[in-house]
C-alpha positions, 0 to 999 in steps of 0.5 A, a space after each residue: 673818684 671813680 670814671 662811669 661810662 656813659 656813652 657819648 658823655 665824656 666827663 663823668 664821675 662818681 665822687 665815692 672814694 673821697 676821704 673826709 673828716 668823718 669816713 668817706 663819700 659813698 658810692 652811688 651818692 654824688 656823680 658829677 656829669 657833661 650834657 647828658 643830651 649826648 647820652 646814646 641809648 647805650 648811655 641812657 641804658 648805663 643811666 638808668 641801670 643806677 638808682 639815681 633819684 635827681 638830675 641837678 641841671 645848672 644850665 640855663 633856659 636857653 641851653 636846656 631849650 636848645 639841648 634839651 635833656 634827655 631827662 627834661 620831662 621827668 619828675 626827677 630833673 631840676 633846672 637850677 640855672 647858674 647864669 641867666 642870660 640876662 646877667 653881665 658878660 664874663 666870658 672875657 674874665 678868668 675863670 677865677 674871676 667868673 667863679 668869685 663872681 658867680 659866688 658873690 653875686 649870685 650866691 643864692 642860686 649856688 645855694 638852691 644849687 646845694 639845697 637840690 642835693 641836699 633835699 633829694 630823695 634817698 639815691 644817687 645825685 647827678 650834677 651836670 652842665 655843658 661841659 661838667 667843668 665849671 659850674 659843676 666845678 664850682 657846686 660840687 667843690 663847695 659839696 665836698 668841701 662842706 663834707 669835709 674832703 680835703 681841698 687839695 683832693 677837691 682841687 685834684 678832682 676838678 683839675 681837668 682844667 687847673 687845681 690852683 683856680 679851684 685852690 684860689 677859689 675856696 681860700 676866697 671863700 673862707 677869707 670872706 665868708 668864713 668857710 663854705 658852711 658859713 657861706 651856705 647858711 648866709 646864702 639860704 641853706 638851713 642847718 638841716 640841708 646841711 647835715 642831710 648833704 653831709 649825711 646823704 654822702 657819708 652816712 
């Protein structure tokens, strides 16, 4: 994992480096991000001196209405909103319960979540949200998980906030769904997404 200065962002990473079962992921592939509506010039120069080709933002309407992203007319963002406002209130919840919820329940916006990444064009990939934390916690560890990269790295990646959550996330997953491919495949990704997600951050 490697730290990326994009002024005044302040969670961002790309996840090169990470072993799985087949090598590692390379860089410029999957960078993790907060709201870019805080980059400055200087961060939208840094920014646009990488070769991204998609911005995969998991926020809602409301939030890219009310901070809107730099990015937001450019042909290379996709708005894939986690959490509608219209959906139940869980801010009161654990974050455990709110990310169970968020994959049982609304698994098929998780899965076009994935299938952003996967069905990007050739370059880097940015996942963001508002804090970069949960909902990008929660995309980019069934990411990596899927690529092969040990959980417990997975659990390190995310631990910003606490490992075990991320832990007792995955282990709910493969209890209930089997694994995350598993997961994925019953939620909308084909098997092509799958192998070019795995492809694109390996290969």
């Amino acid at each position: 994992m490697h730290p990326l200065i994009w002024p005044d962002c302040r969670n961002v990473r790309d996840l090169a480096g990470l072993p799985t079962t087949t090598g590692e992921l390379q860089p410029g592939r999957l960078i993790r991000s907060d709201n870019l509506d805080q980059l400055t010039p200087t961060g939208r120069a840094a920014v646009e001196a990488l070769d991204i080709s998609r911005f995969v933002d998991l926020r809602s309407a409301w939030e890219c209405e009310t901070w809107p992203s730099p990015y937001a007319d450019d042909a290379r963002w996709r708005n894939v909103p986690l959490w509608d406002p219209g959906d139940p209130d869980v801010s009161d919840l654990d974050l455990f319960e709110m990310y169970r919820i968020l994959i049982d329940d609304y698994n098929t916006r998780v899965a076009s979540a994935v299938t952003a990444i996967a069905d990007a064009p050739p370059g880097a990939v940015v996942v963001n949200c508002h804090a970069g934390k949960d909902r990008t916690g929660v995309v980019i560890a069934l990411t990596l998980d899927l690529s092969g990269v040990p959980q417990n790295l997975i659990a390190t990646d995310y631990s910003d906030v606490d490992a075990a959550t991320m832990l007792r996330l995955l282990a709910h997953v493969q209890k209930r769904y089997g694994g995350t491919r598993r997961y994925l495949l019953n939620s909308g990704v084909t098997t092509e997404q799958v192998n070019a997600l795995t492809s694109r951050l390996t290969g």
